[in-house]
KEDO-86704 format. One record per residue (C-alpha): residue number from 1; x, y, z. Coordinates in Angstrom, 1 decimal, m for minus. Last residue first. Layout:
N
  nr     xx     yy     zz
 NUM      X      Y      Z
...
***
This chain:
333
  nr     xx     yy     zz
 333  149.0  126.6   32.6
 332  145.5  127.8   32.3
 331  146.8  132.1   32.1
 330  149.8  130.8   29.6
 329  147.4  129.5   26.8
 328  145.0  132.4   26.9
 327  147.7  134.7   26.2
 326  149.6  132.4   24.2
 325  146.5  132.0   21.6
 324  145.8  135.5   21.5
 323  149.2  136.5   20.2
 322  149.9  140.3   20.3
 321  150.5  140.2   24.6
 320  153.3  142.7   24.9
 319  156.8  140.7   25.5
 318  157.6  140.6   29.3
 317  161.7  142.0   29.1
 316  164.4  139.6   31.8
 315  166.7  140.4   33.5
 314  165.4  142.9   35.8
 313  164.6  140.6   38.3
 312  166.8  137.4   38.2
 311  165.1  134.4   36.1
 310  164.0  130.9   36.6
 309  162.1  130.0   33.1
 308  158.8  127.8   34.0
 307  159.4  124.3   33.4
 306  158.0  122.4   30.6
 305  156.7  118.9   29.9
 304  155.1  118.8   26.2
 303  154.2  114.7   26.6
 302  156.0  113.5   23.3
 301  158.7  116.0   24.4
 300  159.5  114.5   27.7
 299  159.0  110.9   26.3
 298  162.0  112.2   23.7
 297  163.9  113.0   26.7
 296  163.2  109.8   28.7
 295  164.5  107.6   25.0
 294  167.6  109.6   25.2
 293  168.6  108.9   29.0
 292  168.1  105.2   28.2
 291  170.4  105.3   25.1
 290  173.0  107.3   26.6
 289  172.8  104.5   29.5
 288  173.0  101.7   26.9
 287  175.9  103.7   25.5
 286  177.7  103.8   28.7
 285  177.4  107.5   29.8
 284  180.7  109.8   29.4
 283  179.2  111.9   26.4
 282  176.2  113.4   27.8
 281  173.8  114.4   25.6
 280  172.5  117.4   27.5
 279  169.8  118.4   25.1
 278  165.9  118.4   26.5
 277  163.8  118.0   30.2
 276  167.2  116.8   31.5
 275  167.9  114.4   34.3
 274  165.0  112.0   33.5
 273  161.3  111.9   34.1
 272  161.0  109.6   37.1
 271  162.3  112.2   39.5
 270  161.9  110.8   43.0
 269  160.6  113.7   45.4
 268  162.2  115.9   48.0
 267  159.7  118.1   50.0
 266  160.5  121.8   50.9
 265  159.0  123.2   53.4
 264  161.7  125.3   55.2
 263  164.5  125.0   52.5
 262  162.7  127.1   50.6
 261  163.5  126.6   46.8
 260  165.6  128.7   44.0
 259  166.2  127.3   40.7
 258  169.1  128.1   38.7
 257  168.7  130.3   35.8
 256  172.0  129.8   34.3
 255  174.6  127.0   33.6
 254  178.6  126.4   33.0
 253  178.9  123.0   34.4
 252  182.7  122.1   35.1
 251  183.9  118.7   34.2
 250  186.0  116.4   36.0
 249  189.6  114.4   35.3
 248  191.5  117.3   35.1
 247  192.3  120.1   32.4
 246  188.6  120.5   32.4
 245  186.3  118.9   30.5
 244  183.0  121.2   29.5
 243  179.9  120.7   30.7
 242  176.5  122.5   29.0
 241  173.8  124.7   30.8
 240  170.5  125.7   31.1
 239  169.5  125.0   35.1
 238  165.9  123.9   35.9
 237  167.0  122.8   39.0
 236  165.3  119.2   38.6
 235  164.7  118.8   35.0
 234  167.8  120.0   33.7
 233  167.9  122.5   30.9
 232  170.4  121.5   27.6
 231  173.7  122.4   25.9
 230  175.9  119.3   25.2
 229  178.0  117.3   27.7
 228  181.7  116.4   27.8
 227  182.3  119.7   25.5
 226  186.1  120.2   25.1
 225  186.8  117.2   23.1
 224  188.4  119.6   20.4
 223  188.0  123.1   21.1
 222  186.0  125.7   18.9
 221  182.5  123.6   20.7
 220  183.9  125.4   23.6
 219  184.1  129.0   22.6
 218  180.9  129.0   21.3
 217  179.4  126.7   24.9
 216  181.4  130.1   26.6
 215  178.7  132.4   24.1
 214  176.0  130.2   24.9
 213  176.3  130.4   28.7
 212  177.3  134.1   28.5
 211  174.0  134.6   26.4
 210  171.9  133.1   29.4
 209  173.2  135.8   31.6
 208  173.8  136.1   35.4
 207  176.4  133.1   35.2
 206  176.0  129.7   37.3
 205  179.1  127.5   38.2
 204  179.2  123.9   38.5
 203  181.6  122.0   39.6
 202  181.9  117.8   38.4
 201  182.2  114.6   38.9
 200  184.8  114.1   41.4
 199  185.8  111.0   42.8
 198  184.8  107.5   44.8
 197  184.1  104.7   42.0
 196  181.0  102.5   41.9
 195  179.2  105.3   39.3
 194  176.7  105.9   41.9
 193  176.1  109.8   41.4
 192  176.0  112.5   44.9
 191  175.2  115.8   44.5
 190  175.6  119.5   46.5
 189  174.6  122.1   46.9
 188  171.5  122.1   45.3
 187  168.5  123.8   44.6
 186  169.9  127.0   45.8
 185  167.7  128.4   48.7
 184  170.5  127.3   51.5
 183  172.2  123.8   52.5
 182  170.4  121.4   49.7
 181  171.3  118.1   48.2
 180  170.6  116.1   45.0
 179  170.7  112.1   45.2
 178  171.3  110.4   41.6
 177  171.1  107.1   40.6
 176  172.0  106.5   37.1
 175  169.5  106.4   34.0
 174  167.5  106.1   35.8
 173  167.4  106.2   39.8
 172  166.3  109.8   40.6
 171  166.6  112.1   43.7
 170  165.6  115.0   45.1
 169  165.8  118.2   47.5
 168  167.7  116.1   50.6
 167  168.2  118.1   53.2
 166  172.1  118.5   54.0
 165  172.4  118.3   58.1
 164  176.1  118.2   58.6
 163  175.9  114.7   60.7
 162  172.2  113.6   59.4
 161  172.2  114.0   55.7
 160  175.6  114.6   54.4
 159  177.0  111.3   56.7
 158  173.7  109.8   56.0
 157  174.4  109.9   52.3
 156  177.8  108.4   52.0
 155  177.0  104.5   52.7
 154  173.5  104.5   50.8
 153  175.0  106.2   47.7
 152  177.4  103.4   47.2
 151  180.9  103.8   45.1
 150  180.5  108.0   44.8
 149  180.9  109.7   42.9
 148  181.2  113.7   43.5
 147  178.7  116.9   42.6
 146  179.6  120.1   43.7
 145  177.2  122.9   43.2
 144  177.6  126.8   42.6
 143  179.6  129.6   44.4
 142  177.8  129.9   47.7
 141  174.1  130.4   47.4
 140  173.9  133.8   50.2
 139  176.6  135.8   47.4
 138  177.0  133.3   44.1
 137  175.9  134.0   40.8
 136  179.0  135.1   38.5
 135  179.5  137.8   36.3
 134  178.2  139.7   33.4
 133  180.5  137.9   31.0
 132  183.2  139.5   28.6
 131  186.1  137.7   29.5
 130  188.5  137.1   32.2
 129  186.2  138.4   34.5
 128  187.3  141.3   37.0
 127  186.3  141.6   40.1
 126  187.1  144.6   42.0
 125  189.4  145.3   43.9
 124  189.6  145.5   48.1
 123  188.9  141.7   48.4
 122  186.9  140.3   50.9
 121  188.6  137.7   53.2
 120  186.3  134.7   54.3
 119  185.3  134.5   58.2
 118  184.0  131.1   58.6
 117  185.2  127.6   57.8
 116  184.6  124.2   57.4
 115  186.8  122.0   55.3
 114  186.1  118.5   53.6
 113  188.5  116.0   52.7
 112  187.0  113.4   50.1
 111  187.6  110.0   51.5
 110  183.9  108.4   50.5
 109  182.7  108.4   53.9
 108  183.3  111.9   54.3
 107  186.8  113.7   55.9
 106  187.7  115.9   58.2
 105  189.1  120.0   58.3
 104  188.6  122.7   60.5
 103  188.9  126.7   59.6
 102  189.3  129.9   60.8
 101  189.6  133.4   59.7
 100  189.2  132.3   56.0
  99  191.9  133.7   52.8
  98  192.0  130.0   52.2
  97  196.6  130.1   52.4
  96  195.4  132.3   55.8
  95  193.6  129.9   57.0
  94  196.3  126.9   56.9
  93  198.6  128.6   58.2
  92  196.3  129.7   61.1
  91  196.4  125.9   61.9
  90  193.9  123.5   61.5
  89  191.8  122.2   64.3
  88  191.8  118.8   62.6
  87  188.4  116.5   63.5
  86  188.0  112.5   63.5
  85  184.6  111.7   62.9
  84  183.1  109.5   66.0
  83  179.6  110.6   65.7
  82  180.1  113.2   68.9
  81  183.2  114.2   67.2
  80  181.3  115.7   63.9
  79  179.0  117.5   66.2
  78  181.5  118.8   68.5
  77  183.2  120.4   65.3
  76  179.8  122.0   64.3
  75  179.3  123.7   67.4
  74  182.4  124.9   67.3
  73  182.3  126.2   63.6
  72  179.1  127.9   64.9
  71  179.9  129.9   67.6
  70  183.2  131.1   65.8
  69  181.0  132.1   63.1
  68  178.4  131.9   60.5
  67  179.8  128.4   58.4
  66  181.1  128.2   55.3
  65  181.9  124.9   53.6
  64  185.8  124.7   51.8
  63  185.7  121.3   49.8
  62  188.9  119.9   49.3
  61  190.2  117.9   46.2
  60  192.9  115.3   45.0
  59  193.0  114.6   41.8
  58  196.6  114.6   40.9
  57  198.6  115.1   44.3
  56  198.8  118.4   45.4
  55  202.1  120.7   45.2
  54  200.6  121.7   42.1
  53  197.2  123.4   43.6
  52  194.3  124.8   41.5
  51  192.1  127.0   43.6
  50  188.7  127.7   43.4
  49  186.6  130.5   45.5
  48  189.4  133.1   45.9
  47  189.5  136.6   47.4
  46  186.0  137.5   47.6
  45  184.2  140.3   45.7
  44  183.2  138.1   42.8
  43  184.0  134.6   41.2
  42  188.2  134.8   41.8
  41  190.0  132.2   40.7
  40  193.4  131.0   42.8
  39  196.9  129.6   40.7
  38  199.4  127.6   43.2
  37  203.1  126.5   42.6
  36  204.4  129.5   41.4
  35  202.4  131.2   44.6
  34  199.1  133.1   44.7
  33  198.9  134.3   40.8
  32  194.8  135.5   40.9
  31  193.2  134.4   37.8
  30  189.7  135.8   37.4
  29  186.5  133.2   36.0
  28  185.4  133.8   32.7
  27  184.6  129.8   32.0
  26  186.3  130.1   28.8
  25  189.4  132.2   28.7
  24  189.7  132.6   32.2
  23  189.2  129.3   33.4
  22  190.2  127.8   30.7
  21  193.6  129.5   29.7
  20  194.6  129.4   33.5
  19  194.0  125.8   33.8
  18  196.4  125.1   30.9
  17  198.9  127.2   32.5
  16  198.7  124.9   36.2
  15  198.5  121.8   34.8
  14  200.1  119.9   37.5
  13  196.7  119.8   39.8
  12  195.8  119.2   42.7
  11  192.0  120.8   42.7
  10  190.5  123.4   45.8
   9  187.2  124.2   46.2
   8  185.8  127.6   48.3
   7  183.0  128.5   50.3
   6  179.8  125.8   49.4
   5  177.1  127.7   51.4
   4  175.4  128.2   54.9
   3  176.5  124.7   56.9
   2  174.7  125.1   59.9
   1  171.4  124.4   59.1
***
């Protein structure tokens, strides 16, 4: 694949103090003042991974996607011609306000403008959270997942699929339709949901700690209309996580224990058991949707499905085997 990871995203926004207080105070995220005009976040060691830009219009977005090189980023732009996709060489300007060596933009069916790039600036400080959190999982994975609506799946998807070669990990059709996207071992990259409207869904970010999650679902429940969708574990990635509305019109997932797949062998299947094995009540939906979406989670508990915890070595403590019953029960499961 030539994509690698989801780079950087970028947000017009007006709100520029508001966004501060909630990615820093809630999400965790660094700010980084780039301009009076333009706030950055740092995740980790990298410059920036999300900026919040005034001199954009409201809710207009850009989606930085990394590539390996010069070589690459080439290659790339060919490809994108070849299937008659109009292709900006963008100016050093322009890379330097991403902190990239190099970058090319374009656009997807839908209108959202995409960027490739390679060569993103390191940082010579440290990372440091804007609260207590144990940081951010990104490195090889990219900085989380971006899922967008879309007006008609079938009319975006082949762009994703066969131009900038996105495998497809999964998909579901109730209580939306859903398509699920993979560049590298995270489950996905990328999402797509057929609401019948082009925009942005939501970002999601994944933490090293399950008690950050809670602790930033705490500090979110404090808010009013903060929490767009309650704490819960997806089906598909296995992710725990709640959604919290930003100071735009999306949400940002703040999750742990991602899944990891191959991307070598990996076969995508329909999920017919819903989006979440349990929780995420998801305010937005249409009631009948909410409805739908409940009755697949109580269908999940009625039949005891479960999904092995996804966890980073070391965090995590095997308790010693004083119950006979789990013993036995875990070995035939």
């Amino acid at each position: 694949m030539t994509l690698q990871a989801l780079g950087y995203v970028g947000f017009g926004s007006s709100a520029l103090e508001d966004w501060r207080q909630f990615g820093t105070g809630l999400v965790g995220l660094q700010a980084v003042e780039r301009s009076p005009s333009l706030l950055a976040f740092r995740m980790d060691d990298r410059k920036q991974r999300i900026v919040v830009d005034r001199a954009l219009p409201e809710g207009e977005r850009f989606f930085g996607w990394e590539v390996a090189d010069a070589a690459a980023l080439e290659g790339l732009a060919a490809r994108l011609q070849a299937a008659e996709v109009d292709v900006v060489q963008e100016p050093a300007a322009l890379a330097d306000n991403r902190h990239v060596k190099r970058l090319i933009s374009f656009r997807d069916p839908a209108g959202n403008r995409l960027e490739a790039f390679y060569g993103a600036a390191i940082d010579d400080t440290p990372f440091r959270p804007g609260r207590s959190i144990s940081g951010f999982r990104t490195g090889p994975l990219g900085l989380g997942h971006a899922v967008l609506t879309v007006e008609n799946i079938d009319t975006v998807m082949p762009f994703y699929v066969d131009v900038l070669g996105f495998g497809l990990s999964d998909y579901m059709q109730k209580p939306f339709r859903a398509y699920f996207f993979h560049i590298n071992a995270r489950h996905h990259s990328l999402a797509l949901i057929e609401t019948g409207q082009n925009g942005m869904h939501h970002l999601m970010v994944e933490l090293f700690s399950l008690d950050d999650v809670g602790q930033c679902y705490d500090i979110a429940l404090s808010q009013q209309d903060r929490v767009n969708v309650t704490l819960g574990r997806h089906t598909n990635d296995f992710m725990t996580s709640f959604y919290a509305k930003t100071p735009s019109s999306f949400m940002v997932e703040c999750g742990w224990g991602g899944r990891e797949i191959d991307p070598s062998n990996w076969q995508p299947v329909e999920m017919t058991d819903g989006p979440s094995l349990w929780g995420h009540e998801r305010v937005w939906l249409p009631p009948a949707d909410r409805d739908v979406a409940r009755e697949m989670r109580m269908r999940a508990a009625a039949a005891g499905l479960r999904a092995p915890v996804q966890v980073v070595d070391g965090n995590y403590r095997l308790m010693p085997g004083t119950c006979p019953w789990w013993d036995g029960h875990s070995q035939t499961s």
